[in-house]
VEXDREN-2710 file (C-alpha; in Angstrom, 1 decimal):
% VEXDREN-2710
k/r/px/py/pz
1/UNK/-28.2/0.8/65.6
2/UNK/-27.0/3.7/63.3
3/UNK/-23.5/3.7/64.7
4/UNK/-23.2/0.4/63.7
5/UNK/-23.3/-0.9/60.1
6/UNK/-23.3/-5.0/58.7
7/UNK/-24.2/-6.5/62.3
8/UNK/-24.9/-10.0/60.7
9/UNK/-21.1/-9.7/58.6
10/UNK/-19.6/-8.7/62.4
11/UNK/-22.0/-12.0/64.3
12/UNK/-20.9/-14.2/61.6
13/UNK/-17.5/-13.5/62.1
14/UNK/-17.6/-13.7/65.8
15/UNK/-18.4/-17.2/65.4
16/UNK/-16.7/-18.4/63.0
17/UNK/-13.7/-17.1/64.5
18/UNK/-14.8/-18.7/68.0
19/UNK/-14.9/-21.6/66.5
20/UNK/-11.2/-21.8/65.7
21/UNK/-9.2/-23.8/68.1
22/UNK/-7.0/-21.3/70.2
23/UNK/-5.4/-21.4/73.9
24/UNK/-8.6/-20.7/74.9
25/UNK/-10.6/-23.5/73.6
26/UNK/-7.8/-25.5/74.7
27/UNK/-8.1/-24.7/78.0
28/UNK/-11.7/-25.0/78.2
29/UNK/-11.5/-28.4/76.4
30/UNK/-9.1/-30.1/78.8
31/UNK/-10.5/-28.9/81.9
32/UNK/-14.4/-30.3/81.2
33/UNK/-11.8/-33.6/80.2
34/UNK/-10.5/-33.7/83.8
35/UNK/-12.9/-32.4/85.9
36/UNK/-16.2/-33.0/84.1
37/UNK/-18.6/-30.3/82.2
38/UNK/-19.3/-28.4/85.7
39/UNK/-15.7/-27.0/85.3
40/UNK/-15.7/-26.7/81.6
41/UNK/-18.2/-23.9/81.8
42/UNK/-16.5/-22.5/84.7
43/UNK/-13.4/-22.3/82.5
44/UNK/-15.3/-20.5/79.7
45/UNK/-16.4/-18.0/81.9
46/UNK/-13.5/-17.5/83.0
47/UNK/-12.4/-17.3/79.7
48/UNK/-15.4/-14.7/78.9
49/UNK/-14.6/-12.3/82.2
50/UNK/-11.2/-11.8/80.5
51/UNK/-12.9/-10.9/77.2
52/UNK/-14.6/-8.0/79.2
53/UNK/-11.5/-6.6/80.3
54/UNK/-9.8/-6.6/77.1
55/UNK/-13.0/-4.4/75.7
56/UNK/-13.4/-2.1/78.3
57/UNK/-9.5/-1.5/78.5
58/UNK/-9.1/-1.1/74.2
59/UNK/-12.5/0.9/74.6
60/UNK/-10.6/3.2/76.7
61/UNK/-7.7/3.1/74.8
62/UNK/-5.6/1.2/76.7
63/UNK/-4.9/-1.4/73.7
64/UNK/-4.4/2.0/71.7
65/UNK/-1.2/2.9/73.6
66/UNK/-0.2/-0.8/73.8
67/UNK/-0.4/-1.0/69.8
68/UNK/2.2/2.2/69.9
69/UNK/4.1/1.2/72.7
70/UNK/6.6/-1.5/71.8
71/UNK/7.6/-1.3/75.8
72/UNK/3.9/-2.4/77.1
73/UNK/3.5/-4.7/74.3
74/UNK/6.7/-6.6/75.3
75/UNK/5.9/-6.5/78.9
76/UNK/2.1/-8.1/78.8
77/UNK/4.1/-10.5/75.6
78/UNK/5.8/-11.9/77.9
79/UNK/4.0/-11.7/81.2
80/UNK/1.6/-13.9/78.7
81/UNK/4.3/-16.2/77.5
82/UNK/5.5/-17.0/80.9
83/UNK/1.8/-17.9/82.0
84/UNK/1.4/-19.9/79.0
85/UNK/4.8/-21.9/79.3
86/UNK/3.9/-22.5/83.2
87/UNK/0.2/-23.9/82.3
88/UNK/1.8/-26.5/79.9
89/UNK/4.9/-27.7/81.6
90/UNK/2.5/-28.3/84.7
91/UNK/0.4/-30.1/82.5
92/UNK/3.5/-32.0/80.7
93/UNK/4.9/-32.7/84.4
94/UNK/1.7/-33.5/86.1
95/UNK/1.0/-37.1/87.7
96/UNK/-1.7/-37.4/85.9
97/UNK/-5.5/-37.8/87.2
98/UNK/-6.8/-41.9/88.0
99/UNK/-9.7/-42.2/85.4
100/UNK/-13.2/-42.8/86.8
101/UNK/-16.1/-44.5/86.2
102/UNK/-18.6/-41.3/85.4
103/UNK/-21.9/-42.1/86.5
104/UNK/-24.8/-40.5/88.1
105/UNK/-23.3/-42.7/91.3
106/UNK/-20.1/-41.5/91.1
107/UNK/-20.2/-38.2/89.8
108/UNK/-16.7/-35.8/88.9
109/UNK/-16.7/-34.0/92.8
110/UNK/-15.3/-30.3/92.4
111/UNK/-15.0/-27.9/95.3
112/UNK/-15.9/-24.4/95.0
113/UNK/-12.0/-23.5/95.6
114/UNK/-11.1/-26.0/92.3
115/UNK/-13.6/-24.2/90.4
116/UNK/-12.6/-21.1/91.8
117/UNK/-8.9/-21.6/90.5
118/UNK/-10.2/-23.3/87.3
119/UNK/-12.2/-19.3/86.5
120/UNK/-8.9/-17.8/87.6
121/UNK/-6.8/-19.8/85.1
122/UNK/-8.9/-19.1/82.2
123/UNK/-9.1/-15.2/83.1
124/UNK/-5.1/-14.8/83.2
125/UNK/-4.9/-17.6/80.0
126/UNK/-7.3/-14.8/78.3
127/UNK/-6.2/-11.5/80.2
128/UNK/-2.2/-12.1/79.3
129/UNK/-2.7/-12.4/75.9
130/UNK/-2.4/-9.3/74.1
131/UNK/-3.2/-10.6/70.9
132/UNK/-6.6/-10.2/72.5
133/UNK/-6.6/-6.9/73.4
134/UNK/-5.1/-6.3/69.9
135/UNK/-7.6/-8.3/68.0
136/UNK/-10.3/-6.2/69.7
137/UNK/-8.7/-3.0/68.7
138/UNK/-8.5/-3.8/64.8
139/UNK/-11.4/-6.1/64.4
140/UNK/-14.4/-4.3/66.2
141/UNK/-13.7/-0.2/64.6
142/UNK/-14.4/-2.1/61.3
143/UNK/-18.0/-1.8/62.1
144/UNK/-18.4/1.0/63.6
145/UNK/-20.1/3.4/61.1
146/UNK/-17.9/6.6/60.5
147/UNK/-20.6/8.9/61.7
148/UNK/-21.4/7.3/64.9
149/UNK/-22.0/9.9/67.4
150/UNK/-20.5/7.6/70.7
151/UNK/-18.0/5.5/69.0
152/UNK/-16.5/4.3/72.1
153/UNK/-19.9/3.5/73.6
154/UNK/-20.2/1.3/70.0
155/UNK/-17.1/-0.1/70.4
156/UNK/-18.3/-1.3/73.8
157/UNK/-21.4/-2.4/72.8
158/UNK/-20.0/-4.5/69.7
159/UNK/-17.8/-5.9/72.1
160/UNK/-19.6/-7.2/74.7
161/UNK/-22.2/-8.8/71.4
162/UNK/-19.1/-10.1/70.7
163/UNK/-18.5/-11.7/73.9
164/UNK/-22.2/-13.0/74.3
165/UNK/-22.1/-14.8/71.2
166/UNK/-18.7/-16.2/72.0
167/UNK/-20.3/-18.0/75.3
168/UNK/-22.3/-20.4/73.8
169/UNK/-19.8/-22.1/71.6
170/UNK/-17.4/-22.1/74.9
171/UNK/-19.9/-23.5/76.8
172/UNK/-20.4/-26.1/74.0
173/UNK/-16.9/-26.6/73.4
174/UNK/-17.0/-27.5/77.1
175/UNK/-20.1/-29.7/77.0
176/UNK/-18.5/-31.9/74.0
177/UNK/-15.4/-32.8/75.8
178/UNK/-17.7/-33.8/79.0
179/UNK/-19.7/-35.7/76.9
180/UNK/-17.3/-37.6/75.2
181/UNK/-15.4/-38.7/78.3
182/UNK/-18.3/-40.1/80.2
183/UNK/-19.2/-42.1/77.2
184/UNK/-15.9/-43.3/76.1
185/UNK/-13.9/-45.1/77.9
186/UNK/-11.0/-44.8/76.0
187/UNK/-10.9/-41.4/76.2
188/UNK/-10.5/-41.2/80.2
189/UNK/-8.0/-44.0/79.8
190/UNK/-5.8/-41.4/77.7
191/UNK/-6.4/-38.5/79.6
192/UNK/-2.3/-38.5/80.9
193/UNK/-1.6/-38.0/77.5
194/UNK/-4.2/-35.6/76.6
195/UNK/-2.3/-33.7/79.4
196/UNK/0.8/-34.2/77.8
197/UNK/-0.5/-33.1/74.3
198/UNK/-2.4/-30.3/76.0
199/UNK/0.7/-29.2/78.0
200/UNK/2.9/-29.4/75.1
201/UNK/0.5/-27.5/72.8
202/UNK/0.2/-24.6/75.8
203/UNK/3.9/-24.3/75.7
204/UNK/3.8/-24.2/72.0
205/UNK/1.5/-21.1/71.8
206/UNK/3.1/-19.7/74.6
207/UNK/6.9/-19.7/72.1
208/UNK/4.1/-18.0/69.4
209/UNK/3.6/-15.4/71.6
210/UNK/7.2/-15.2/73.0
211/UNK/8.2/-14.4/69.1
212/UNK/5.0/-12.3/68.0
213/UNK/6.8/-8.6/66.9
214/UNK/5.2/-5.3/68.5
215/UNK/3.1/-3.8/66.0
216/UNK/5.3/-1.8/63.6
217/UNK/8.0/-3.7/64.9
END
């Protein structure tokens, strides 16, 4: 790819920062905690649809004008915030869920409609972020070579490599947390308070967000 230049630097990066703990992994963490690895990976794609939006919307410019418009930067800030402070205070408030004996005889049962509204959660917990959109917009042009003949059919490109290479470490975020609850017990025991913690951390990135400046603000 001409219009691209140091594709290993930019897949390195994308996985090292996948790797980093965010509201994202969060999400995808605590859902394959309650509901089993089934809904873990539904949460990463989830997680991943929202990903594409933010690409196609920045390669279109759409994160352009929300970089130089402190008004739509404020508006999806705190359509974001709200969403995230929602998330954890259910989780905080939440009765909790009875732990159970995984097994193959007694499996985690989810119905399309939970899983369905698990891949909802994690596209507005991704979509309402515009750090997102925002990271997109000043970490992809890096490696897009200055004489690239379609820049914003590279940017789109990089993008969605970005995204594909992000899936498998969701994914295996997600099969982790599964893994460890059907084999300790003591985990499933504490998963009230890994609601709580959860809950509490949501809210926590959701005041991070609430206080994040516009850019050039």
């Amino acid at each position: 790819m001409t219009d691209v230049h140091n594709l290993g630097l930019f897949i390195l990066a994308g996985w090292l920062l996948n790797l980093t703990p965010g509201p994202d992994v969060l999400y995808i963490v605590s859902s394959a905690l309650r509901s089993g690895a089934k809904a873990g990976v539904v949460a990463a794609l989830g997680i991943t649809a929202g990903c594409f939006l933010h690409i196609f919307a920045a390669a279109l410019g759409v994160s352009a004008l929300m970089a130089a418009s402190s008004t739509a930067f404020t508006a999806l800030k705190w359509a974001g915030a709200a969403y995230l402070f929602y998330v954890g205070l259910k989780l905080v408030l939440s009765p909790g869920t009875k732990p159970v004996e995984l097994t193959a005889a007694n499996p985690v049962q989810t119905s399309d409609k939970h899983l369905k509204s698990i891949f909802f959660k994690g596209f507005l917990t991704n979509t309402l972020n515009p750090k997102v959109a925002l990271f997109f917009l000043a970490f992809v042009p890096q490696f897009i070579a200055p004489q690239a003949s379609h820049p914003a059919l590279t940017f789109v490109l990089l993008g969605v490599l970005f995204n594909v290479n992000a899936l498998p470490v969701n994914v295996g975020y997600a099969l982790l947390a599964a893994w460890a609850t059907r084999r300790l017990t003591a985990v499933q025991r504490a998963l009230r308070w890994l609601d709580r913690v959860a809950g509490v951390m949501f809210v926590g990135f959701g005041i991070r967000l609430a206080l994040t400046e516009a850019p050039g603000g």
